[in-house]
C-alpha atoms as an extended CHARMM CRD file, in Angstrom:
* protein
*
       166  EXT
         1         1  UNK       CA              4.2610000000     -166.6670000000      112.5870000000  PROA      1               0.0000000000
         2         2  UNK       CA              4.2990000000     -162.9400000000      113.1120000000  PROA      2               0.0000000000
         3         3  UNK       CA              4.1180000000     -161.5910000000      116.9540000000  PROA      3               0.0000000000
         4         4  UNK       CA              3.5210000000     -157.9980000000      117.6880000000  PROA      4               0.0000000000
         5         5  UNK       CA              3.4570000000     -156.4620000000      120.6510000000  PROA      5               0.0000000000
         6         6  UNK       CA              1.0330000000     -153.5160000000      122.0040000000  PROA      6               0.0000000000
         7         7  UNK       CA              1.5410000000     -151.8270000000      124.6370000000  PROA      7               0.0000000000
         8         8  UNK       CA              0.1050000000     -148.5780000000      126.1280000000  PROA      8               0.0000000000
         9         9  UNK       CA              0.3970000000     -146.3850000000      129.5100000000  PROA      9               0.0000000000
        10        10  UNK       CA             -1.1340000000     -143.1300000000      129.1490000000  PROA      10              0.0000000000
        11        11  UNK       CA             -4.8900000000     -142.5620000000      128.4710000000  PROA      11              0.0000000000
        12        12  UNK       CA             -6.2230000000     -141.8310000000      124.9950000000  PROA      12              0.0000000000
        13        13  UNK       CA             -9.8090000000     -139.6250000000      125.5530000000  PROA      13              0.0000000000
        14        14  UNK       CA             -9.6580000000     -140.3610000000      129.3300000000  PROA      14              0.0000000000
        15        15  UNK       CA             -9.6470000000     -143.7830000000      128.9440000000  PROA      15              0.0000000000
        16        16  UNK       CA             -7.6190000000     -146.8690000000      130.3670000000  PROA      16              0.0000000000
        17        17  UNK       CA             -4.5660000000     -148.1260000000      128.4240000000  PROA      17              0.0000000000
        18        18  UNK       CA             -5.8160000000     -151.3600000000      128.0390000000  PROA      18              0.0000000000
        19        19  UNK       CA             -8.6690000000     -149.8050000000      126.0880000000  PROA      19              0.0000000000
        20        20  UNK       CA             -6.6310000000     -148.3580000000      123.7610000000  PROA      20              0.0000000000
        21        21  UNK       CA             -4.6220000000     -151.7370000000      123.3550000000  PROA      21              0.0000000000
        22        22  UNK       CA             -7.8760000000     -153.1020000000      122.9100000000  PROA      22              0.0000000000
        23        23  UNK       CA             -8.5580000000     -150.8280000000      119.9660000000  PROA      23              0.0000000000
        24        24  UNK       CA             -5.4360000000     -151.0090000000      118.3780000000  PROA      24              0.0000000000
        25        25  UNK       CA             -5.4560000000     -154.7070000000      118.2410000000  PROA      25              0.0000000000
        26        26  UNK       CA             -8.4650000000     -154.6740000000      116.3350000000  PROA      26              0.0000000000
        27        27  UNK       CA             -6.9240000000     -152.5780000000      114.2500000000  PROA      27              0.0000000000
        28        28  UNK       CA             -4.2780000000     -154.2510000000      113.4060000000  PROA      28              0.0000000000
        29        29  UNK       CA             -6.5550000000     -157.2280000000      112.1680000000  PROA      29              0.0000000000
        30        30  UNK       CA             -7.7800000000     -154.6610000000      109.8020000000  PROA      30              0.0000000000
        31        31  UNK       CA             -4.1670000000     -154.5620000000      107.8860000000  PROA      31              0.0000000000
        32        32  UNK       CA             -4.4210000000     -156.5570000000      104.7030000000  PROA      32              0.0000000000
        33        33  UNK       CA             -2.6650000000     -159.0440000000      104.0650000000  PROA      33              0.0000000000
        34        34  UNK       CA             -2.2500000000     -160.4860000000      107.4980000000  PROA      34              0.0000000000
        35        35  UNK       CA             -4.5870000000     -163.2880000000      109.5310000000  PROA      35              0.0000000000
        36        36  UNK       CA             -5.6740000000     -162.9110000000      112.7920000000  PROA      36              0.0000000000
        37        37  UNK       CA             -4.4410000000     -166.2550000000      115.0000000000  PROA      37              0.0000000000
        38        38  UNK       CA             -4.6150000000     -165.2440000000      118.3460000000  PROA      38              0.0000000000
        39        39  UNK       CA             -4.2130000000     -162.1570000000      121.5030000000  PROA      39              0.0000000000
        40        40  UNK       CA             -2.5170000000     -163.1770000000      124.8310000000  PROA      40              0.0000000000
        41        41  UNK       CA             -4.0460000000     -161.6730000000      128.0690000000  PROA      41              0.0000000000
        42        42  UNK       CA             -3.5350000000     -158.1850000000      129.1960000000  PROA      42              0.0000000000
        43        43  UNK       CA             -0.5440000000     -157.6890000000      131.5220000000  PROA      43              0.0000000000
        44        44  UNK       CA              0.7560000000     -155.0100000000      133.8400000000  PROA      44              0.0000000000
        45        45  UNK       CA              4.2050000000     -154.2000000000      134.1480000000  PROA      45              0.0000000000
        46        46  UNK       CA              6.0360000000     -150.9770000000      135.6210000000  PROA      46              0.0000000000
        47        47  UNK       CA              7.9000000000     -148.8070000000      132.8980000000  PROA      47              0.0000000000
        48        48  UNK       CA             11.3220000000     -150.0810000000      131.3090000000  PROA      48              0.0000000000
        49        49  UNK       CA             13.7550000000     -148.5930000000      132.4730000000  PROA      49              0.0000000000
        50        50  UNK       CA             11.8960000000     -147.9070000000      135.4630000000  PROA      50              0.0000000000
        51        51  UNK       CA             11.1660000000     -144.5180000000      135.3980000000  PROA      51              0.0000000000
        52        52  UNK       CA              8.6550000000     -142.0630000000      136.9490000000  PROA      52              0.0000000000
        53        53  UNK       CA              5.5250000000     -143.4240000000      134.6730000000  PROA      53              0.0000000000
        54        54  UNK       CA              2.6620000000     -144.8630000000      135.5030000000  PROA      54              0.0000000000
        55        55  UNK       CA              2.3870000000     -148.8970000000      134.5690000000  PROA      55              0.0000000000
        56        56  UNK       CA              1.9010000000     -150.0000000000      131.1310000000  PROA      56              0.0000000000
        57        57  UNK       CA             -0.7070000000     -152.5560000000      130.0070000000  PROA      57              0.0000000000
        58        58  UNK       CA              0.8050000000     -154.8350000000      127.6420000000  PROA      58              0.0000000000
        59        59  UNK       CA              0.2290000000     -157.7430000000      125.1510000000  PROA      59              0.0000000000
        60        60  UNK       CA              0.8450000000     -159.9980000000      122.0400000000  PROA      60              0.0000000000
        61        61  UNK       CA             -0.7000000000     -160.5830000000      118.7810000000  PROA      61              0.0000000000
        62        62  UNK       CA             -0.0580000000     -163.2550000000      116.8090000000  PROA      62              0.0000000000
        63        63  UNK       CA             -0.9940000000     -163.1240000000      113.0070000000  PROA      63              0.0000000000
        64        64  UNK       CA             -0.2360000000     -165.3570000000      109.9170000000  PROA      64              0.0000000000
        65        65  UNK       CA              0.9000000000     -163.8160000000      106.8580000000  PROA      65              0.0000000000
        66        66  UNK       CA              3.8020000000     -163.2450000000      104.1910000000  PROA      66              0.0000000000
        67        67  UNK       CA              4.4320000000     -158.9290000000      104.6060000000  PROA      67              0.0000000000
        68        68  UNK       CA              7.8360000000     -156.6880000000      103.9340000000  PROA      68              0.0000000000
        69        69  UNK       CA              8.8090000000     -155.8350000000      107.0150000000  PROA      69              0.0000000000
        70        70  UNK       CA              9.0610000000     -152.2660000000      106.4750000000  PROA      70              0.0000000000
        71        71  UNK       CA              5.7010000000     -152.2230000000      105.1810000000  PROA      71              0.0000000000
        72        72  UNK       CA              4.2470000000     -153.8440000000      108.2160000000  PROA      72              0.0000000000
        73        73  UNK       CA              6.3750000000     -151.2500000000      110.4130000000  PROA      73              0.0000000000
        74        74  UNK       CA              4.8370000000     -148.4800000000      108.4960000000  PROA      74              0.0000000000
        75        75  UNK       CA              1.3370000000     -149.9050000000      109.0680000000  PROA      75              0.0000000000
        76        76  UNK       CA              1.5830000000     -150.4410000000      112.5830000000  PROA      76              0.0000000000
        77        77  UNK       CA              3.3690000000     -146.9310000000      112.7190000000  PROA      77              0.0000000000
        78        78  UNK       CA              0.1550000000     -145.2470000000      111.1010000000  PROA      78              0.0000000000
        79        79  UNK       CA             -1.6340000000     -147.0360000000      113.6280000000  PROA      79              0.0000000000
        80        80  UNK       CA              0.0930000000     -145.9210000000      116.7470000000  PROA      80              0.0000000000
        81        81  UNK       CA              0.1680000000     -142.3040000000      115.3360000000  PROA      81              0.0000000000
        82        82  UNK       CA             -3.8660000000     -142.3830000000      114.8730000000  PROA      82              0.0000000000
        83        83  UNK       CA             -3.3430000000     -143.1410000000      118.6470000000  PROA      83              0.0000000000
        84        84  UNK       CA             -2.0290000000     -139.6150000000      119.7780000000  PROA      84              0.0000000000
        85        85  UNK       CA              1.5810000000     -141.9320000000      119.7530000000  PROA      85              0.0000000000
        86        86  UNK       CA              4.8580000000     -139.1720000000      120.5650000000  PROA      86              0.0000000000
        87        87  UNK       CA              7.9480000000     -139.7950000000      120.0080000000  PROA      87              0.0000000000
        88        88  UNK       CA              9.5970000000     -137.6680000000      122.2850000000  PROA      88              0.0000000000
        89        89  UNK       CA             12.6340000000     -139.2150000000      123.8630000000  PROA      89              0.0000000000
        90        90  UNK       CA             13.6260000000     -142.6690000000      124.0280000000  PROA      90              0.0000000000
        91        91  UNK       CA             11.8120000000     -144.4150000000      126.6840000000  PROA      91              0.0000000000
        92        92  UNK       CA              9.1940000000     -141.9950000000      127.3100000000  PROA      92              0.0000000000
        93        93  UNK       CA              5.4920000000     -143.0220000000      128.1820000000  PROA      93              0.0000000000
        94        94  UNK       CA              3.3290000000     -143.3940000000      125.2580000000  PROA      94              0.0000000000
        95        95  UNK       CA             -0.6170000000     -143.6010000000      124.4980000000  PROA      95              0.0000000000
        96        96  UNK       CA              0.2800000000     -146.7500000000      122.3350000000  PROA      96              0.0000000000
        97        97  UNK       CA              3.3960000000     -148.6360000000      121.5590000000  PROA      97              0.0000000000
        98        98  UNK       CA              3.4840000000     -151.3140000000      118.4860000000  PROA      98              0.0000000000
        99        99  UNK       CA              6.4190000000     -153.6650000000      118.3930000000  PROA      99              0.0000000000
       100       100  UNK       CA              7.1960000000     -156.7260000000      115.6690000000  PROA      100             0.0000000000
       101       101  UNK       CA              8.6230000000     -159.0570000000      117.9330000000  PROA      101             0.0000000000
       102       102  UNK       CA              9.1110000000     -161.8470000000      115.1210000000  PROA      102             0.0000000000
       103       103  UNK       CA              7.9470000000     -162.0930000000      111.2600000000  PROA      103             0.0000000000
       104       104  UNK       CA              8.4680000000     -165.7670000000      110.6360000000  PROA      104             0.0000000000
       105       105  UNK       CA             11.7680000000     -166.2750000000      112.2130000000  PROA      105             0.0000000000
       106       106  UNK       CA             13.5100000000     -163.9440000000      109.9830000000  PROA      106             0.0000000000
       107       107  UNK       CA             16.5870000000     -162.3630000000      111.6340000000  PROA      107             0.0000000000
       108       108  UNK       CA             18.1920000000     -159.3780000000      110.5680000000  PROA      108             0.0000000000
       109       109  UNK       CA             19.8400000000     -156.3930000000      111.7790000000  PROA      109             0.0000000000
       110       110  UNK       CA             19.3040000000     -153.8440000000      109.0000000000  PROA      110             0.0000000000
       111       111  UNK       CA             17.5960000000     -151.6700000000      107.7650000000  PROA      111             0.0000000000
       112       112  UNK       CA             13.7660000000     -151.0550000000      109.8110000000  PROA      112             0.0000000000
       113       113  UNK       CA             12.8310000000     -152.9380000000      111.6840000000  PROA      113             0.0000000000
       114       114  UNK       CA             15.5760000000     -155.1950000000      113.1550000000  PROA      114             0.0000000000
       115       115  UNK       CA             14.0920000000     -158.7870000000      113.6230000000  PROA      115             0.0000000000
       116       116  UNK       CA             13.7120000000     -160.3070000000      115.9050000000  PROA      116             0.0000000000
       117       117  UNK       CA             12.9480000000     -157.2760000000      118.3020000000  PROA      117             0.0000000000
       118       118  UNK       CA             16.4990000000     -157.0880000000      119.8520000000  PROA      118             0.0000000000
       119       119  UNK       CA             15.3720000000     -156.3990000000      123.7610000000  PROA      119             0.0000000000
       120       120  UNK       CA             12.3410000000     -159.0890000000      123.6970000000  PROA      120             0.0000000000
       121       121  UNK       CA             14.5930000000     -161.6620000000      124.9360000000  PROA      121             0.0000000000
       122       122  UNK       CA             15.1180000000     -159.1180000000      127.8770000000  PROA      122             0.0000000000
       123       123  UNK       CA             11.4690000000     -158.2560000000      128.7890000000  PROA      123             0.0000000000
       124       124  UNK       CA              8.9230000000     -160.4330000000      130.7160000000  PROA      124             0.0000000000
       125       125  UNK       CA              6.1120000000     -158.0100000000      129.6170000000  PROA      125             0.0000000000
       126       126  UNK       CA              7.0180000000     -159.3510000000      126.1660000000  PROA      126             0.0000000000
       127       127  UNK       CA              7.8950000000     -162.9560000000      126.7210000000  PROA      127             0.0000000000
       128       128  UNK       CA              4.9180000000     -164.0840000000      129.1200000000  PROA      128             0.0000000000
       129       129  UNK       CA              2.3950000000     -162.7440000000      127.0940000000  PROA      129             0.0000000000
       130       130  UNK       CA              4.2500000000     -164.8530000000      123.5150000000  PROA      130             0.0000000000
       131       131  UNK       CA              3.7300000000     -168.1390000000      126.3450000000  PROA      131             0.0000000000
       132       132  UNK       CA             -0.2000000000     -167.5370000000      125.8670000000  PROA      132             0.0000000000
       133       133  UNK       CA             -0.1510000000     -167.4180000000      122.2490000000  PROA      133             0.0000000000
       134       134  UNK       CA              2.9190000000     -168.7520000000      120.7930000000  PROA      134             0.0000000000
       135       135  UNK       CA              4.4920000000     -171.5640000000      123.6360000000  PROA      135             0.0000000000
       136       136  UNK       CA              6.2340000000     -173.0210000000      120.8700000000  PROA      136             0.0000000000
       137       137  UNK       CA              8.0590000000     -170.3270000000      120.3470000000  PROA      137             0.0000000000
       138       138  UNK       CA             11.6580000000     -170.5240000000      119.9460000000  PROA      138             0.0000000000
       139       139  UNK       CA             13.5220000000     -166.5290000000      119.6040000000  PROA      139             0.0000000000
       140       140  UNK       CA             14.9670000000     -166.8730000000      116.0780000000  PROA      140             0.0000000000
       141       141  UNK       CA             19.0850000000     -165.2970000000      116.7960000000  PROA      141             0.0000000000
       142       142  UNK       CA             19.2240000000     -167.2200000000      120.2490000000  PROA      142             0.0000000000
       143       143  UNK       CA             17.5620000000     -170.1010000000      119.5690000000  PROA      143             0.0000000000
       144       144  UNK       CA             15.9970000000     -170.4110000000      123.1380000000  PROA      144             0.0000000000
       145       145  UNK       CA             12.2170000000     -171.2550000000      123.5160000000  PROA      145             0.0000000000
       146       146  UNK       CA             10.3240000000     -168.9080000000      125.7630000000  PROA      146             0.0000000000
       147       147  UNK       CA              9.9720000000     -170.5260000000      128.4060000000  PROA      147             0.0000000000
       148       148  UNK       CA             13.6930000000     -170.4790000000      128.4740000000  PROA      148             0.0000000000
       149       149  UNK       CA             14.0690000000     -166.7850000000      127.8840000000  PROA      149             0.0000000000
       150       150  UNK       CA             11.2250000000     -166.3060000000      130.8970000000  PROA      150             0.0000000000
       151       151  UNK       CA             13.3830000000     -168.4020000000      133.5700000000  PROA      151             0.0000000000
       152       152  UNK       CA             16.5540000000     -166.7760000000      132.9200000000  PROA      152             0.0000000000
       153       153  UNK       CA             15.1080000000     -163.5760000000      133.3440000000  PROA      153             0.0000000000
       154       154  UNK       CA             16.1300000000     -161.7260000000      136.5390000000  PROA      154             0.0000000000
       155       155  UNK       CA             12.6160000000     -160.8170000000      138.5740000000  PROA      155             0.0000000000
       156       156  UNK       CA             10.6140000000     -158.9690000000      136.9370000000  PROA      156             0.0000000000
       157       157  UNK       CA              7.0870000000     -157.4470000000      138.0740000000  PROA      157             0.0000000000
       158       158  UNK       CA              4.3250000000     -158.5190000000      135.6650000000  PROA      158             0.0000000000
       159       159  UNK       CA              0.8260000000     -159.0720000000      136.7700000000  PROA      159             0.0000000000
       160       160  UNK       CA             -2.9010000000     -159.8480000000      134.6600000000  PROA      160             0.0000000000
       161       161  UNK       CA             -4.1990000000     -156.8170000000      134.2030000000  PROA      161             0.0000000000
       162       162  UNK       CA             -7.7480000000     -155.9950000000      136.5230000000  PROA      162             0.0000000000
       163       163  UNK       CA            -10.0480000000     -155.3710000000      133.5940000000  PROA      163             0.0000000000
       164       164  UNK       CA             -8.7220000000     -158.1350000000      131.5130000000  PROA      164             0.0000000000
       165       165  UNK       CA            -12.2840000000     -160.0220000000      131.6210000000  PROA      165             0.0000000000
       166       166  UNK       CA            -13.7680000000     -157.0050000000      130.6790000000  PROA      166             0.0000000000
């Protein structure tokens, strides 16, 4: 099981965010090699470390597939930069945002990218969307499932984003 997560906050073309998550999921269908299993719903959530930004709209992919994980972060890198993506400083809001969350429980800390994603654990706009298409899901290093990881979580504001039917 691979899980990636999209996320977006500023508007591409003077769009929403969650159209441009919308587009880059479909995108990353497009990258060969992988298969398409499922997309949680689209979630709001303020920025991380909360900062003066406005909300993100966030989700998760799951996909099937046997990849190098520095391929795949390349790929989803191109992806983000065909997205206006800037990396500017750490934390800063962003037009898109692709994280691998998990390539089939592999755990590693070096080199690009380290697996799994070492804050998802941390993040509810990570771990409730996994619930919708992963509940299963146990985080590969900690061994917890997710619905673990969610209830130790201190509060965190996450909401269904208002044009998710759309």
């Amino acid at each position: 099981m691979i899980l990636v997560a999209v996320g977006a906050n500023l508007p591409l073309d003077g769009g929403l965010p969650i159209a441009t998550c919308r587009a880059a999921a479909a995108a990353i269908r497009q990258i060969p090699g992988l298969s398409f299993i499922a997309e949680s719903a689209w979630y709001r959530s303020p920025s991380m470390p909360r900062a003066d930004q406005p909300d993100y709209c966030n989700g998760i992919l799951r996909l099937q597939g046997e990849v190098d994980p520095a391929w795949l972060l390349a790929q989803l890198q191109a992806i983000e930069n065909r997205y206006g993506r800037q990396r500017s400083v750490p934390n800063a809001a962003r037009t898109l945002d692709l994280d691998i969350i998990d390539i089939n429980g592999l755990v590693r800390a070096t080199p690009d990218p380290i697996l799994p994603h070492p804050r998802a654990h941390q993040r509810a706009f990570v771990l409730r969307p996994i619930l919708d298409v992963a509940p299963a899901w146990r985080h590969p290093a900690l061994q917890s499932s997710v619905v673990t990881l969610l209830a130790e979580l201190p509060p965190q504001e996450i909401s269904l984003w208002e044009e998710n039917r759309k």
